[in-house]
N, C-alpha and C positions, 0 to 999 in steps of 0.2 A: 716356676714358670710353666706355664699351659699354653702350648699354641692352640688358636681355636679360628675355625671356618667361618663362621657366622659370628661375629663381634656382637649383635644386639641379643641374638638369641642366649649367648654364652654371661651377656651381661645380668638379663632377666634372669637367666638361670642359678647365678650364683647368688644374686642380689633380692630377689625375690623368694626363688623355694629355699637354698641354703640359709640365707639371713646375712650375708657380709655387707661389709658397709662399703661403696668405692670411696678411695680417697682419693685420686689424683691421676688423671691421665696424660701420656705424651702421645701428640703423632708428628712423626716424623714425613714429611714428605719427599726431602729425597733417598731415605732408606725406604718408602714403603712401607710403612708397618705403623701399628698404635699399642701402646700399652694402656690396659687398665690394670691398675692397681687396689687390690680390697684389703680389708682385714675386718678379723671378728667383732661385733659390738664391744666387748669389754675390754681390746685393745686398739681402738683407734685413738685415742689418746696418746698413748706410746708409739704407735706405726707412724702418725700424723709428724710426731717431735723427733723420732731416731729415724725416718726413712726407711722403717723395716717393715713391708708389709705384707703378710701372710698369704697373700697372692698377687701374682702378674699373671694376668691374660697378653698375650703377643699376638694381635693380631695382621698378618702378610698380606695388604691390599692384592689387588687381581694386578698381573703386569698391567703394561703398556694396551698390550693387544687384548684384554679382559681375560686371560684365563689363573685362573684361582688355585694353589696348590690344595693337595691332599696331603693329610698326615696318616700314618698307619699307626697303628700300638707300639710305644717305646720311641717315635719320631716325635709324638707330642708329651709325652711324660712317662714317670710309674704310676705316682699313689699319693693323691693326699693325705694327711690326716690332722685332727686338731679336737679337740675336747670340748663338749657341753656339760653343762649342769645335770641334765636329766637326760640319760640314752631314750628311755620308752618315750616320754613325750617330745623329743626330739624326733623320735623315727617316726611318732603318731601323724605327729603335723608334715614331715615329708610324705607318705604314705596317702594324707588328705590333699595332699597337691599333686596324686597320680604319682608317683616318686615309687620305683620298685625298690623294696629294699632285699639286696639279692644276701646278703651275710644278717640276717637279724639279730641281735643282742639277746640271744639265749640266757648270757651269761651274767647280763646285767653290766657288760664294762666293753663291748666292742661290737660295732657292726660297719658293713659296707653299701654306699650305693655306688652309681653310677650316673657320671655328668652328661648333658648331648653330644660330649665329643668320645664318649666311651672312658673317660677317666675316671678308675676306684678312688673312692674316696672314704676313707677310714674315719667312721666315731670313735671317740673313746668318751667312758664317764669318767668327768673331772673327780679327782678321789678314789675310795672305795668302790668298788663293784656295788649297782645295786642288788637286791636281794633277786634272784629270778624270777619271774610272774607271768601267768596267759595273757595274751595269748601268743606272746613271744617263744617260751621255754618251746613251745611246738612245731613253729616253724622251722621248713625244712629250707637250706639254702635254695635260691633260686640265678639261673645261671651260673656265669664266671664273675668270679668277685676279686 
């Protein structure tokens, strides 16, 4: 689970540059809050039929009197992570949507970015490492990842 500020922006964000699919939202109105619920293209399938899905967004409407909380590092999560088919062309196409990518996949099997709520989020290549290649092997970390 991810608490996040801005619900539309956090939705665009996962749903649009990451690639997840929403399955299924609650909102509560007398807790205040909504969940969205994603998971990756090749398991929603499974997340849809076992209720398991690879992420929740919790989003905490503004009180009564409209003030909105803040999360700091470690009040809204650690780290996600989850596996692609391809790290390079996975980072390529974030990268093409303005996406920093602060851990690059030097190695062919892991990188990081970062969500708009500040949350690392860990690639990994589904398999074997791929082989290294530029202009990845180059890059130097950028940030905290």
């Amino acid at each position: 689970m991810v608490r996040v500020a801005e619900l539309e922006a956090a939705i665009t964000f996962y749903r649009d540059v990451v690639g997840l699919i929403e399955i299924r939202r609650y909102e509560n109105e007398t807790g205040r809050f909504t969940n969205v619920f994603f998971a990756a293209p090749g398991d929603t399938n499974r997340a849809v039929k076992d209720s398991a899905p690879l992420l929740e967004l919790t989003y905490n409407w503004p009180s009564e009197d409209g003030v909105k909380e803040t999360y700091t590092s470690g009040r809204n999560f650690g780290h996600l992570a989850y596996e692609v088919d391809d790290i390079y062309a996975y980072c390529t196409a974030l990268t093409q949507k303005g996406v920093t990518i602060n851990r690059p996949p030097r190695d062919g099997q892991m990188a990081f970015f970062k969500s708009p709520e500040n949350i690392s989020i860990e690639i990994l290549q589904a398999g074997e490492a791929l082989e290294p290649i530029e202009p990845w092997v180059s890059q130097k970390n950028v940030g905290v990842w």
